[in-house]
N, C-alpha and C positions, 0 to 999 in steps of 0.2 A: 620245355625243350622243343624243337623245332622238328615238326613230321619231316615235311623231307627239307632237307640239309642245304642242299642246292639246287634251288630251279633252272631253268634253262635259260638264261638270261639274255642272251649276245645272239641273235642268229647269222650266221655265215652270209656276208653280204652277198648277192646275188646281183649280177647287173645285164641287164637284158639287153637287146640290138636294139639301140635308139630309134626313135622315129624317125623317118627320113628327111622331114621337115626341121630338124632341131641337127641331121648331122654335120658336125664338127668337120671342117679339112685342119686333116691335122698329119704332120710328116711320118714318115713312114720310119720307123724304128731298126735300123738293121744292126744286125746280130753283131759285126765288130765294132760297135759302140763299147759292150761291158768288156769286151775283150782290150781296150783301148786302156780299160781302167786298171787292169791286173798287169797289163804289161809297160805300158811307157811311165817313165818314171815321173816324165813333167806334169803330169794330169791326174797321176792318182788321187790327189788327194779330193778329188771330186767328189763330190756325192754322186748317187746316180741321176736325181732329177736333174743335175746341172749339165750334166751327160746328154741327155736327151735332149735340152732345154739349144746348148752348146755347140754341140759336135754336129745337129742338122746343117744340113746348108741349106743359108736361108733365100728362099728362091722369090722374089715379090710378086712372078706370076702367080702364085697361089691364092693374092689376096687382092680382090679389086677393088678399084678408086670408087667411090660414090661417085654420082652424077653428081656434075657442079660446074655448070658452062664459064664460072666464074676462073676457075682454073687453067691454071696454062696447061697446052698440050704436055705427056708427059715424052722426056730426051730423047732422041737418037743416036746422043756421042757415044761410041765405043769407048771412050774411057770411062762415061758415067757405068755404061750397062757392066764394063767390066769390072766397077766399082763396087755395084751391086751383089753380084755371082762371091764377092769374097764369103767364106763361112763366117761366123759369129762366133765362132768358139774358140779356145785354147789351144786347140791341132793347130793351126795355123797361124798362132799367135808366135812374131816373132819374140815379143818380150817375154814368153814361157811361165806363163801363168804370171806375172806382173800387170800394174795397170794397165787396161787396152790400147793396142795399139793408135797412136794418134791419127796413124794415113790413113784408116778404116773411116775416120769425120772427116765431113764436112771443113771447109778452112771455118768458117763462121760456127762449124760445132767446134773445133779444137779451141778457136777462142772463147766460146761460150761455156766451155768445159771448165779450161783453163784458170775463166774469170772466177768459176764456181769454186775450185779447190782451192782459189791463194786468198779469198776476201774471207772476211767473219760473216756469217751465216746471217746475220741481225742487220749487215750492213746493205746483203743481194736485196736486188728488188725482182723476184724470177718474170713479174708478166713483162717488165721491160726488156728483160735479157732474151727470155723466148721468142718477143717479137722482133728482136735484130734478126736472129736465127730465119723467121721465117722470113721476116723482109728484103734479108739478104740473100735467099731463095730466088726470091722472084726479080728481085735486081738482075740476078746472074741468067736468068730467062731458062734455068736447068730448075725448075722448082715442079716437085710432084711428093704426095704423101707419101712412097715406101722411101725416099730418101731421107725426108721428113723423122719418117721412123725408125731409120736405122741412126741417125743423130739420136734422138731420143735415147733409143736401146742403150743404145753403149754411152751416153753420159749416165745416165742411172745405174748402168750396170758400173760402171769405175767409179763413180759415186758412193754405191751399196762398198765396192773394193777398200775406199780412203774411210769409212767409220762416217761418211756422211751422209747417214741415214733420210734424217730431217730436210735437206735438201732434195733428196730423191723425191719421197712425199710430197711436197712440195710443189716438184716436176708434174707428178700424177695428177694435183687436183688442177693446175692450170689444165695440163689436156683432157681433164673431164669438161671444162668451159667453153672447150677449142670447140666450134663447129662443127671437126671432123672428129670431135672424140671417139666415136664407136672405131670408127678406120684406128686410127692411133695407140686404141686401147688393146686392138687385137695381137695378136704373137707373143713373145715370151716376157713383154717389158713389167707387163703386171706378176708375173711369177719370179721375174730375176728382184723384185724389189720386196717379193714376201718373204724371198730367200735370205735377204742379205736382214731385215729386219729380225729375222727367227736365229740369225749367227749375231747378232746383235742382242739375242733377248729381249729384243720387243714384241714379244709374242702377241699381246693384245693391241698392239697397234696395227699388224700384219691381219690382224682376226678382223679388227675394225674394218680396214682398208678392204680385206675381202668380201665382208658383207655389206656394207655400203654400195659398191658396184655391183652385187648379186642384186638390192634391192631397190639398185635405181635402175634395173635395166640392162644394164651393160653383160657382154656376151662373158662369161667366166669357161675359160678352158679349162681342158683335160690340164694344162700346164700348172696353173692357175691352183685348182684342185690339189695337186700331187703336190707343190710348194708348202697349200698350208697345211695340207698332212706332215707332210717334213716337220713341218715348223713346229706343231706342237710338239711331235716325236722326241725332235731332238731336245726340247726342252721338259720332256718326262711328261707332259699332257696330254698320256694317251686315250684316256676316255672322250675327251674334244678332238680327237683324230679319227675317231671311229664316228662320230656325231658328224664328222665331214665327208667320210665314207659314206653312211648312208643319205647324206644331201647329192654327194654324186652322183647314186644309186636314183634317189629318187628323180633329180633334173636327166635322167636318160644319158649321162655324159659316160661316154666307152673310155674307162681303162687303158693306158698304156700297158704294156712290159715295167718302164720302169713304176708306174703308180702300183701294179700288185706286186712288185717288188718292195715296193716302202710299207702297205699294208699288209705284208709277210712277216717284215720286220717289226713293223707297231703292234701287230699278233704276240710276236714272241716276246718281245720286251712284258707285254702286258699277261703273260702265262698263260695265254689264251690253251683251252683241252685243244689236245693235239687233233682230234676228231676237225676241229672248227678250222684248224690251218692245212688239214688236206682239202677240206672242201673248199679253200679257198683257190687252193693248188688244184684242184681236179675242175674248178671254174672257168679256173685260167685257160686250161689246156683245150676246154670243149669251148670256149671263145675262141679258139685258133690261134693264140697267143704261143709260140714257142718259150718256151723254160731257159733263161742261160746259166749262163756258170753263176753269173751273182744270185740268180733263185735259187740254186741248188746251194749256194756258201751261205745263205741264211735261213734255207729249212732246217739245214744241220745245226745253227746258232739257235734256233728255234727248239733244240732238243736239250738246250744246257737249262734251261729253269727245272724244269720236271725230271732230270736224271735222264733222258730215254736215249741211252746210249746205243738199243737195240735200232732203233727209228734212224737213228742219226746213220747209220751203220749203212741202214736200206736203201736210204736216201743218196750214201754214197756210192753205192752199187749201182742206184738207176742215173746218176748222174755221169758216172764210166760207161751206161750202157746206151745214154744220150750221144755220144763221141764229147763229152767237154774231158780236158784233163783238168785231173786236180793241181793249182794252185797252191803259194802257203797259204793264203786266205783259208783252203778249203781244209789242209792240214791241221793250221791252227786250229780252226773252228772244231776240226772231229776232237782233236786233243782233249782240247778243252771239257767237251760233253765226257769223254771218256773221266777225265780229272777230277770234274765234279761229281762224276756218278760212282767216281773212288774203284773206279777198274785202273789201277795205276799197273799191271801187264798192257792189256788192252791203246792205255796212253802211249808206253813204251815202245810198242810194235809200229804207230804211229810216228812216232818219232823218226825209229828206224826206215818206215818206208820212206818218210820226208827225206832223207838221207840220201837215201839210196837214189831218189828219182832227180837229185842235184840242189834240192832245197835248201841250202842252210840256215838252220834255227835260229829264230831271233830270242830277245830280249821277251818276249810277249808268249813266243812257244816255252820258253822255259818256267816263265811265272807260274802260266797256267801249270806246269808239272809241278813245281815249289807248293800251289794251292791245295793240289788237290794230297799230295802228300802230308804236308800240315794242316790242314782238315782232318784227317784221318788220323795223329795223332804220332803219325812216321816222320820223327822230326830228325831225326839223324839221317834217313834219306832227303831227305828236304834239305837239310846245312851241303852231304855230297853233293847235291844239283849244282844250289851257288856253284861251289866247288868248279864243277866241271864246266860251268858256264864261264868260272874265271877262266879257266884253263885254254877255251876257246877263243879269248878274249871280246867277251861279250861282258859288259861291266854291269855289276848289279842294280838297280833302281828304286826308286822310293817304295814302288810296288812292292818290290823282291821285298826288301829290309820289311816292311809293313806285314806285310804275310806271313814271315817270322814272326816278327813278336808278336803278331795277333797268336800264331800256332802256340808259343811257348808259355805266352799270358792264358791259351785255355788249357794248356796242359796240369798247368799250375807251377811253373819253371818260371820263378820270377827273375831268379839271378841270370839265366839266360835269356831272359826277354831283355833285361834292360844294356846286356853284351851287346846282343845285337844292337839295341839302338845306341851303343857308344858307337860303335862300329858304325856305325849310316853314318853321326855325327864328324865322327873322324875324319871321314873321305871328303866331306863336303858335300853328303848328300841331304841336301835340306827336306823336313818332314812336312808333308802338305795335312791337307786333312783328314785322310782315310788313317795315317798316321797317328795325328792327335784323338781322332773318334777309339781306336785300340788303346791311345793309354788313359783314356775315359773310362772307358770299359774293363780297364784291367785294375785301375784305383777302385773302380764304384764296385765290384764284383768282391773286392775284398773289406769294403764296408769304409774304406779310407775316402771319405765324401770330402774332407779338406783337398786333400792332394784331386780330387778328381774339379773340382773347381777351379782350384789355381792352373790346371790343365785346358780346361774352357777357358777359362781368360787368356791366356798364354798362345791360344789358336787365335783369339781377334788382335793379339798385341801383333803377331806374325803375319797379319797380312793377310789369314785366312778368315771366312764367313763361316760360321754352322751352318752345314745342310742339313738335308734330312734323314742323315744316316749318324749324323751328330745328337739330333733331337732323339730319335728313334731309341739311339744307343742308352742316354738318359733314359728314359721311359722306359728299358728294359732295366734299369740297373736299380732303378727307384723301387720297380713293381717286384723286383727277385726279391728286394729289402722288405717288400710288405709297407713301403712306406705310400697307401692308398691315396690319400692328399696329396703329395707332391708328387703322381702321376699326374692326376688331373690337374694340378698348378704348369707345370711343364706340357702338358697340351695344349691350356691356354694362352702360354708365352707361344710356341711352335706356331699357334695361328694369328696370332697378334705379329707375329715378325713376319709371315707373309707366306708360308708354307700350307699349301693345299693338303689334309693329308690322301696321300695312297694307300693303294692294299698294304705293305710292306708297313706302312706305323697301325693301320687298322689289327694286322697282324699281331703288331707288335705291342697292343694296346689291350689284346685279348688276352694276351701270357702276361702281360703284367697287370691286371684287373685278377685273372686267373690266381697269380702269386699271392694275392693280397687276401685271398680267399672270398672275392667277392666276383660270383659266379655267374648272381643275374646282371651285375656290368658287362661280364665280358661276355655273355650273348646278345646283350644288350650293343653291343659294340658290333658283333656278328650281325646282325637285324641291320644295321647300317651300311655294314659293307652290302648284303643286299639291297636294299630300298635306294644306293646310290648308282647300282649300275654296274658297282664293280664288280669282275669276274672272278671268284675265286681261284686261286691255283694251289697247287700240290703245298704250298706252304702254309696256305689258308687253313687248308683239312686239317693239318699236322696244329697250328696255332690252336681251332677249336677243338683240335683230339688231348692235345698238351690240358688246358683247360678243365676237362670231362673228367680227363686221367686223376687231375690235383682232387676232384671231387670225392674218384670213386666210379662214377657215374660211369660205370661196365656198359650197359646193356646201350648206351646212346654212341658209347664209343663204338660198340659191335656194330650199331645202325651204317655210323655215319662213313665207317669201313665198306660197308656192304652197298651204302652209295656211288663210295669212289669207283668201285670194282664196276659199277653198273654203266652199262655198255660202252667200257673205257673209257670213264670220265677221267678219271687220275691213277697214275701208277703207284701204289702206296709204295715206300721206301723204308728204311731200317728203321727212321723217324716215326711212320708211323706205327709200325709193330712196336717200338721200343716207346712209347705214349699207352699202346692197347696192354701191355705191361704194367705198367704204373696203374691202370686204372683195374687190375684185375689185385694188381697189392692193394692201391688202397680202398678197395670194396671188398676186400679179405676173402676174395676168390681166388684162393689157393691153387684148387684143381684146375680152373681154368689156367690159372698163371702156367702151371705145372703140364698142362697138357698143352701150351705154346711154348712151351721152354724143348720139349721135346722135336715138335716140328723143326727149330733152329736147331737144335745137337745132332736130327737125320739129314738136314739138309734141303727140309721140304719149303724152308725159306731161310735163302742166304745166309751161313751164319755169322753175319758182318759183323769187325768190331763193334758196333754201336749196340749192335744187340745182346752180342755177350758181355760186354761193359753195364749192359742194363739190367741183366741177369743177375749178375755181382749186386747191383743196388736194391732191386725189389728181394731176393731173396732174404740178403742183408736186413731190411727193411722190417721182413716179415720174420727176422729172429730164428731163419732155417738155417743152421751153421753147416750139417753137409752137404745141402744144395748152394749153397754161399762157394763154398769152396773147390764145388765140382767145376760151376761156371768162372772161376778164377782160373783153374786148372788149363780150362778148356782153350780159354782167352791165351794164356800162353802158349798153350801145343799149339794153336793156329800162329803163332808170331807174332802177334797183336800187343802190343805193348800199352800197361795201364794208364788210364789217368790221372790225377790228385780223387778225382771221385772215387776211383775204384778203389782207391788204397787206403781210401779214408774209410770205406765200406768195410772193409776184410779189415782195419783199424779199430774199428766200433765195435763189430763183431765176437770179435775176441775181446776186445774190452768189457762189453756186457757181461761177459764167462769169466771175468780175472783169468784169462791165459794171457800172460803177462810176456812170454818167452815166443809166443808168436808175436802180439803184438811188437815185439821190439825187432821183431826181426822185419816186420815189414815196414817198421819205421826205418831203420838204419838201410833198406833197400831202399826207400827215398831219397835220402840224406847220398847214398851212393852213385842214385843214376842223376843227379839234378834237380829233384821236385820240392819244392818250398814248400813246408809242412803250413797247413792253413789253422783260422781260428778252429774247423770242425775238428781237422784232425788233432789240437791240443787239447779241444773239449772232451772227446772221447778216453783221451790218457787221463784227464783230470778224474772220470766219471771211472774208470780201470780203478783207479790207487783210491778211490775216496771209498772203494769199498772192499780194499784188502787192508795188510797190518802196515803194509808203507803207505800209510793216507796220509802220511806226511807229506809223502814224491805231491798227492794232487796241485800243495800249494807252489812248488817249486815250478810246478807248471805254469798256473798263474804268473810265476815271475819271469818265466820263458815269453811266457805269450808276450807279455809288456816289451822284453829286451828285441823281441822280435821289432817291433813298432808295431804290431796288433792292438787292436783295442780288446777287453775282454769284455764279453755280452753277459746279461742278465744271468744266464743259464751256466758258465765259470765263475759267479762267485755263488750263486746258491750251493754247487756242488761241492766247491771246497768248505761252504758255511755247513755242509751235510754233513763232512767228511770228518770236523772237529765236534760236530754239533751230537755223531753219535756212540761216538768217546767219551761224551762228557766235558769234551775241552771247550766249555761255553766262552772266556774269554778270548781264547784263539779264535770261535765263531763271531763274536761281538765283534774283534778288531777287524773281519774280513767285511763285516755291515758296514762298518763305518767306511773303510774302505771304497765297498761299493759306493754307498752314498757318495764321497767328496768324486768319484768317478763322473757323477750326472748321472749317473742312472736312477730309475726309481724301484725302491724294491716291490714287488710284486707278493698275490698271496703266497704263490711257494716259498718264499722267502721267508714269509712271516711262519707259515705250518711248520717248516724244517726248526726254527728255536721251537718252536708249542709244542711239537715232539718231542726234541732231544730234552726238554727241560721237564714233560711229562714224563718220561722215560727214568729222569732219574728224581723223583718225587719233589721237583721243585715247580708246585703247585702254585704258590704265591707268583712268581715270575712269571709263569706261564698265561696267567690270569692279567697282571700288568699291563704285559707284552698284547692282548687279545683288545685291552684298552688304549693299546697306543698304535695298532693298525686300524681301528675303527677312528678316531682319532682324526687320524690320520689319510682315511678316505679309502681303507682297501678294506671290502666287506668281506668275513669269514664266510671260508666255504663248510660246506660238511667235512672235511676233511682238519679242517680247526677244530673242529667240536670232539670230531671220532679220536683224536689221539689221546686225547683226556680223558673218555669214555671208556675207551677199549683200555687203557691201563688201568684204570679202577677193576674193572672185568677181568682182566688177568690175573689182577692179583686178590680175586674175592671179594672186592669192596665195593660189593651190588648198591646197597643202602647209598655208600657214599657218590657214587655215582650218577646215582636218583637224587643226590639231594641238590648235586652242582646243577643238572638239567633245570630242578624245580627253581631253582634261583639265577637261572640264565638268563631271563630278559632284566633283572636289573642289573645284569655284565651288559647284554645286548638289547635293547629296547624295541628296538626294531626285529628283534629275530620271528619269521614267520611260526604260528601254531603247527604247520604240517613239520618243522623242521623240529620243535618239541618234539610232536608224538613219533616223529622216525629215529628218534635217538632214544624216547623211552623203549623201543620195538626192539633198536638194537641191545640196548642194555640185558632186555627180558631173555632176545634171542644166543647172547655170548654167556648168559648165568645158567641159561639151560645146556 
């Protein structure tokens, strides 16, 4: 196991006063930029780097001609200079964010543009066409490089706009040839073309293009920089975001507002400990960087991976205390933290001040409320939302519907999961992929791997690709099932189709290694996510606490708690107290279990659904009936409504004890509020009646399960084979083998022990002996528990000698049977006659 847990991996980028000799002129950032962006409706949709990049006005005094006597003098027409003075961005764009305006070129750029957007791309020849451009310059005797350059800018920029990428590129490496390329290369036209390839998903071609110019030379801006952070960002590569951060760092190049705005945001995306995104924030400010409203609307975004609802909260306070007002940007975003951190009060009041201060909630403020309520398992608040969202007429969206029946699929509320998705279907709301991946996970989660297939197919038949939340989901679904192999087969398709993994399948790779009960994988997996850089987050801890907990493994679960705490690495959440749980049940550390079950009932940590939900299961687990039933209790006096787990707990429970009259009662409370009785919760009834006088009821269950579409597992026909087998009713058990058998299943030693029992039981010795030959046979080697039923009933009934005489003749039954497993059965013989 690993001493310590998590090193310190990622240092807080630090960017020091460039050297004077390397500074950048670069425009000056003013503050109604982001203000530009929250409020006019034409421009929102910007990023912020394009804000920057954009909205400057682009002044050509800033940037001088090389010496080149070859050159003509540059204009003195007032209509060139006043040509010049136009901004470059979208403020001024009459077509309102449409392709750039044409008067802003050149006549010989509007043709050269023009010719670009109507030919096939195979048929341009660019060095010919550039040189009209410039030849046509200098015909006109008005020819100098910022004119030069502002043709450039804005053909590649409307370029990067039509999806033609390839052409842009194109543009770029001709002006790397030009003469004047370093002049040409400078300003935003290398950043407007990293942009438009990273909205294109050419991420590695943008990657290319900007280390290519880094290593021939060419001067790479602050612009430049902040682009291909974007670029990876937006495409989920944020460890190659942070790898360009400290290339920054290290070339002396200063930071914008909007670059430690993207790098705030690539923080959070990447769960970065919240310690590491103040200091990025406390960098900024001692740089002289003023904070705007979009810094303060994604520290708060920054607070939804880790739950830090409190953070998020102070953030909002120092941001009223800056003078910005809150925005919905800044609403949603608290929402949200609140949603996810299941303070659904908290979200509420939220809501209300949005309200109040004239914001009307969108489609996106509502979701997030829908999320965080069905998460938490408050699915009939969650249906009012829609509701009231209809009521506004604000129309539900694939999100909404998706969020549902994800809620309803973990509830275990099938027939309302699949309500809901008639209902999307009805309206016309077609299901994308976030979609498809929940009814993956809701087949694969009940063991129906057909049905969860034809659902994968059915997503590529529609138009949709698997992501990696698709993959992911598989690999959780395979590893619950213990099916170890085809995790690792699905990791190897996941990277063969082109998927990088991140922390989120690292995670996801640990709980399902973890499931399969294979332990040193999944730190073996952990070790990985280390040695690659990635930064662990609050979900990580909780995956290798998950993990620890399936072991047992108390004392490394206590470690790695007492890490996170360690000088606010991670805020542990209900998740992970309700993992430190499981691992004190199954290391049958009772009192510890016992003495954290208290802390939650005083209050000395939160006593969240999920923990009292978890109480129900470990006590359950550990066969404590009135600690089972206190934390049941409790679970309701708080309002907390159960899940299929819990009910199948308090289902079991009572089923162990044949209380027959509870169990039915909390069955028919399923049956009443909507929850679709699962294979566990029929196995537990079968495992009830197989050992009272209605062991008849076991089999009828069995034939429930089937009417259900269930499949029944190994462990429903051995029980109902017990149930006949210790009655004596061996044909009844015989027909439930065969059974099994044409099922596909294979029977296992309990299978075989339960007949070697029930038939030693009632002195049918010859069968017994048979039977012991046609699972060796057969390939399933007798355990001690084969031998002992046939021992112990000689024992019981006085017949020491005979007993001793079957042991002395048991290697010509078993040939193979070890000597030590002879003398511990003569030992027990000696020990049951005394």
């Amino acid at each position: 196991m690993v001493d310590k847990v998590i090193p310190n991996l990622m240092p807080s980028p630090h960017f020091p006063p460039k050297p004077h000799h390397l500074e950048q002129q670069t425009p000056h950032h003013h503050h109604h930029t982001t203000t530009t962006t929250t409020t006019n409706s034409n421009s929102r949709h910007l990023s912020p780097l394009m804000q920057n990049i954009l909205f400057q006005n682009f002044n050509p005094n800033n940037f001088k001609t090389p010496n080149n006597n070859n050159l003509p003098k540059p204009p003195t027409s007032p209509l060139l200079l006043r040509r010049r003075r136009i901004p470059l961005g979208k403020s001024n764009d009459p077509n309102k964010g449409k392709p750039w305006a044409t008067q802003r070129l050149s006549p010989q750029g509007q043709l050269t543009l023009q010719t670009l957007l109507n030919s096939n791309t195979e048929d341009i020849r660019i060095d010919e066409l550039l040189y009209k451009l410039v030849q046509q310059h200098e015909f006109e005797s008005e020819f100098d490089l910022e004119t030069l350059s502002v043709d450039l800018l804005s053909i590649v920029k409307s370029l990067g706009f039509h999806r033609k990428c390839e052409l842009a590129v194109n543009i770029i490496k001709w002006i790397r040839n030009h003469k004047d390329s370093e002049f040409l290369l400078k300003g935003p036209v290398v950043a407007v073309l990293i942009t438009s390839l990273g909205k294109e998903n050419r991420v590695s071609d943008a990657a290319s293009l900007f280390h290519s110019l880094h290593s021939d030379g060419f001067t790479v801006d602050v612009y430049a920089y902040t682009s291909m952070i974007t670029a990876y960002a937006n495409n989920g590569r944020y460890r190659e975001a942070v790898l360009v951060v400290k290339k920054m760092e290290e070339e002396g190049c200063r930071p914008t507002l909007i670059t430690y705005n993207v790098i705030l945001n690539v923080y959070g995306k990447m769960g970065m400990p919240w310690n590491k995104i103040l200091a990025i924030f406390d960098g900024m400010k001692s740089q002289g960087i003023k904070p705007d409203s979009y810094t303060y609307n994604t520290l708060i975004s920054c607070c939804k991976r880790g739950s830090l609802y409190e953070e998020a909260a102070e953030i909002f306070g120092q941001m009223k205390m800056a003078g910005y007002t809150p925005d919905k940007v800044t609403y949603n975003a608290l929402l949200d933290v609140y949603a996810k951190s299941r303070r659904h009060k908290e979200a509420m009041e939220v809501l209300r001040e949005m309200e109040l201060n004239q914001f009307s909630p969108s489609i996106v403020t509502y979701n997030a409320l829908i999320s965080g309520y069905a998460k938490d398992g408050l699915l009939d608040e969650a249906v009012e939302l829609k509701t009231q969202m209809m009521e506004k007429g604000i129309k539900p969206d694939v999100v909404t519907y998706t969020t549902l029946l994800s809620g309803f699929e973990k509830a275990g509320k099938d027939k309302s999961a699949f309500s809901i998705f008639g209902e999307m279907i009805s309206i016309g709301c077609s299901p994308n992929i976030c979609t498809y991946n929940a009814l993956i996970k809701m087949y694969g989660n009940r063991g129906k791997f057909t049905e969860m297939m034809k659902i994968f197919e059915e997503l590529r038949t529609a138009g949709c690709t698997p992501d990696i939340v698709t993959w992911n989901t598989l690999l959780a679904v395979l590893g619950q099932n213990g099916m170890h192999s085809e995790v690792s087969e699905v990791f190897k398709e996941m990277k063969k189709a082109g998927f990088v993994p991140e922390r989120d399948t690292f995670n996801t790779l640990i709980g399902a290694y973890s499931r399969c009960r294979s332990f040193d994988q999944a730190m073996a997996v952990y070790q990985r996510i280390l040695a690659a850089g990635v930064i662990p987050d609050l979900s990580t801890y909780n995956a290798v606490l998950a993990a620890l907990a399936r072991g047992g493994l108390w004392k490394q679960a206590e470690k790695v708690l007492a890490e996170m705490k360690d000088g606010g690495r991670c805020k542990p959440n209900e998740l992970t107290y309700s993992s430190l749980l499981h691992a004190y049940a199954n290391g049958k550390e009772i009192q510890r279990m016992c003495n954290l079950s208290e802390e939650i009932y005083s209050g000395g940590i939160k006593p969240h659904a999920v923990l009292l939900k978890t109480l129900v299961l470990v006590y359950s687990k550990s066969d404590l009936l009135m600690e089972t039933e206190r934390a049941f209790l409790e679970l309701r006096r708080k309002g907390y409504l159960p899940d299929i787990s819990t009910l199948n707990a308090m289902v079991s429970i009572y089923g162990k004890r044949q209380m027959v009259a509870k169990a039915t009662e909390i069955l028919n409370y399923m049956k009443e509020t909507g929850f679709t009785p699962s294979l566990t919760t029929y196995n537990s009834l079968i495992y009830m009646y197989s050992r009272t006088e209605s062991f008849e009821r076991s089999e009828d269950m069995l034939r429930e399960i089937k009417a259900k579409g269930l499949k029944p597992d190994l462990y429903s026909y051995n029980t109902v084979i017990f149930a006949y087998g210790r009655k004596g009713r061996m044909q009844d058990a015989s027909r439930i083998f065969l059974e099994l058998a044409d099922s596909g299943l294979r029977p296992d030693v309990i299978t075989y022990n339960t007949f070697v029992a029930s038939y030693a039981a009632h002195s049918m010795f010859v069968e017994a002996i048979d039977l012991i030959q046609y699972m060796i046979k057969h390939g399933c080697r007798p355990n001690q528990n084969t031998y002992n039923a046939i021992v112990d009933w000689y024992c019981k009934h006085g017949r020491k000698d005979e007993a001793k005489l079957f042991v002395e003749d048991l290697r010509k039954l078993d040939p193979r049977i070890p000597k030590e497993e002879e003398r511990r059965l003569l030992e027990r013989i000696m020990k049951r006659h005394l």
